[in-house]
N, C-alpha and C positions, 0 to 999 in steps of 0.2 A: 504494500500500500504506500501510494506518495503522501509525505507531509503533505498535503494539502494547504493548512491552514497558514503554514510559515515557513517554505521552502526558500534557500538561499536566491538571491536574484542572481538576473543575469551578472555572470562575472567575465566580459569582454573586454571591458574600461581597464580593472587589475589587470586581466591579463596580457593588454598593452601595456600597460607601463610595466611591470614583468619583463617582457618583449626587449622594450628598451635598454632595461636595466642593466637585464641579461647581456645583449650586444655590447654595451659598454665596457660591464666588467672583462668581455672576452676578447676586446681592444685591448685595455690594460695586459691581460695578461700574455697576451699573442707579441704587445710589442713590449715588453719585459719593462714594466714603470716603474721607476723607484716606488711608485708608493704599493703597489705590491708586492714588492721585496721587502718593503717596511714594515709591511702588511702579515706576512707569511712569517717574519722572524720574531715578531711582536707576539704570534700569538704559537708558533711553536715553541718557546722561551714560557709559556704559561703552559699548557699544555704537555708536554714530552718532560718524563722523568724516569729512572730507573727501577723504580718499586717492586720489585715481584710481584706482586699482587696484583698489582695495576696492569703491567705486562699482560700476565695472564688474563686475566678478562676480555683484555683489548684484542687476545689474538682470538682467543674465542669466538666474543662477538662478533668482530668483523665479519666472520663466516657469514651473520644472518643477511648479510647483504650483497653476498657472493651472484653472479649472475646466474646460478644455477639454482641457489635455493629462491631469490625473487620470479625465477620466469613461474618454478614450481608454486609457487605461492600464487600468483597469480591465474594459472590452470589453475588452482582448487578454489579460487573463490570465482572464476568464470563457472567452473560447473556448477557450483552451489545456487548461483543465481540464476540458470538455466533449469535445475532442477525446480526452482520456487517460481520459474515462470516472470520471475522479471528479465526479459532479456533485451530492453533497451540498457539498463545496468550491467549487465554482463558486457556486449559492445561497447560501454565507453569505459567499461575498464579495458576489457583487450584496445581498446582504440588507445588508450589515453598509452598503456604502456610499450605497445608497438613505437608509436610516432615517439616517445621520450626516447627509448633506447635505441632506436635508429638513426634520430636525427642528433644523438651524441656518438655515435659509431663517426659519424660526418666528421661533426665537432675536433673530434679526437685526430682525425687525420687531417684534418685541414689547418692545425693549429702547433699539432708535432712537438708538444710539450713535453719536456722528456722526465723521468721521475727524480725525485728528491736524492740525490749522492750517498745519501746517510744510510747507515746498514738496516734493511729490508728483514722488518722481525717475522715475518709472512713472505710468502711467494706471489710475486707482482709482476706482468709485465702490460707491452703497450705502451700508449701516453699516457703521460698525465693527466691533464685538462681536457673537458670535467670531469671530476671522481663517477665513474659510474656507480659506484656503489652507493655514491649520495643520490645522481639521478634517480636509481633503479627506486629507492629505499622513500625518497620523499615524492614521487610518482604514485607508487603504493600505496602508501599509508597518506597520502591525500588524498587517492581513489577512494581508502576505506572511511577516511575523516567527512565526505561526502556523503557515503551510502551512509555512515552513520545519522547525520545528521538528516538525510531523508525517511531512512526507515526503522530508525528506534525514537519511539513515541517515548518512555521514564525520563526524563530529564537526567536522575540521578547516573543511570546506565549512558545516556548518551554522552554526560561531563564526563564521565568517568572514562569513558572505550574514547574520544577526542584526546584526552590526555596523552594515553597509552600509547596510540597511534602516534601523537606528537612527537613523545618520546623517540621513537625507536628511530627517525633517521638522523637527528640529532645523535644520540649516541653512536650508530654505524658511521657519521660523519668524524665522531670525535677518536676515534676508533683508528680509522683509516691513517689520518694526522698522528695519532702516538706510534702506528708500526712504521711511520717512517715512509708509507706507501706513495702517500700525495703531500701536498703544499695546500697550507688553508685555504689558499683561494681558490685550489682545487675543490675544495667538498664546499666552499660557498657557491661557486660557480654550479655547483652543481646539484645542488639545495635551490639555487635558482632557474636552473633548465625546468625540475621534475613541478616546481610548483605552477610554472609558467604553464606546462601541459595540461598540466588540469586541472587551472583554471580557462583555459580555452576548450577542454575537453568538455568542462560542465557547460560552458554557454550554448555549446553546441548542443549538448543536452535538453537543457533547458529549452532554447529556442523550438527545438524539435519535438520534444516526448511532455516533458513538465510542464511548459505552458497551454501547448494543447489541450494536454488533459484538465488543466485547470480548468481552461475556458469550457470544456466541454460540460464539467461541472458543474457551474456557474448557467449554464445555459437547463439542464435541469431542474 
């Protein structure tokens, strides 16, 4: 069932200026700018320590953002929502994650960013920029931050599972930066790709399936 009563609006306006934002940062970093070097050392200097502990989780976690375990993740919540018969939702999540992780496959060769020098506490290759792992991760879990918010009615459950979702590319991003994988403006740039998708992924939605039905409603 659609929220109906309070579904998110069109978000085409964000997801221009997203658009823009995105291009910018990946001028900066294609033509190496001091202030993302400034950028990158500022917050690996907060960030990266030698903890044991810390280690360990970072290489951990990382995994849940591996492209392997997001495509899987993503197949299981495409059939789930195929199963329940919403399958305008099931297509804009395959849409939204296709068009993320392809048009960084792009990104990634067209900009030839090469990884961080620093010894690789994980197994890495490719370019750097954007982290896919931040694409893949915040693509996701703002597909799920979406459904959630259209199709869990408790308030309490939906703050709660927004959180959760929030969490997790945030931490896959903060992840990536302590093994030494990418360069922070790697998993920014890349936290800004997946958000940029869907929020043009829901307009399209929206335009297309949610308002219709609204309207159709309304005419009822």
């Amino acid at each position: 069932m659609i929220n109906t009563k309070n579904p998110p609006r069109d978000t085409l306006i964000p997801g221009a200026i997203f658009v823009v934002i995105y291009a910018a940062w990946a001028f900066l970093v294609s033509s190496s700018s001091q202030f993302i070097h400034s950028f990158d050392n500022a917050v690996i200097s907060m960030v990266c320590n030698t903890n044991p502990a810390n280690v360990a989780f970072a290489k951990t976690f990382t995994n849940l953002g591996n492209t392997s375990v997001i495509t899987i993740e993503t197949i299981i919540l495409f059939i789930i929502l195929i199963v329940f018969k919403q399958y305008a939702y099931a297509f804009f999540t395959a849409g939204v994650m296709i068009c993320a992780n392809g048009y960084n496959w792009i990104i990634k060769h067209a900009v030839q960013r090469h990884r961080p020098l620093a010894h690789h506490l994980v197994y890495a290759d490719g370019y750097s920029f954007p982290s896919g792992h931040s694409v893949g991760s915040a693509a996701l879990f703002g597909v799920l931050i979406i459904l959630t918010i259209l199709l869990v009615r408790s308030k309490f459950w939906k703050t709660l599972l927004i959180i959760i979702w929030a969490l997790f590319p945030l931490m896959i991003g903060y992840t990536r930066i302590f093994v030494h994988v990418h360069y922070p403006s790697d998993v920014f740039g890349g936290w800004i790709e997946g958000i940029t998708f869907v929020l043009l992924g829901y307009s399209f939605l929206y335009h297309f399936y949610i308002e219709p039905k609204m309207m159709d409603r309304k005419r009822k």
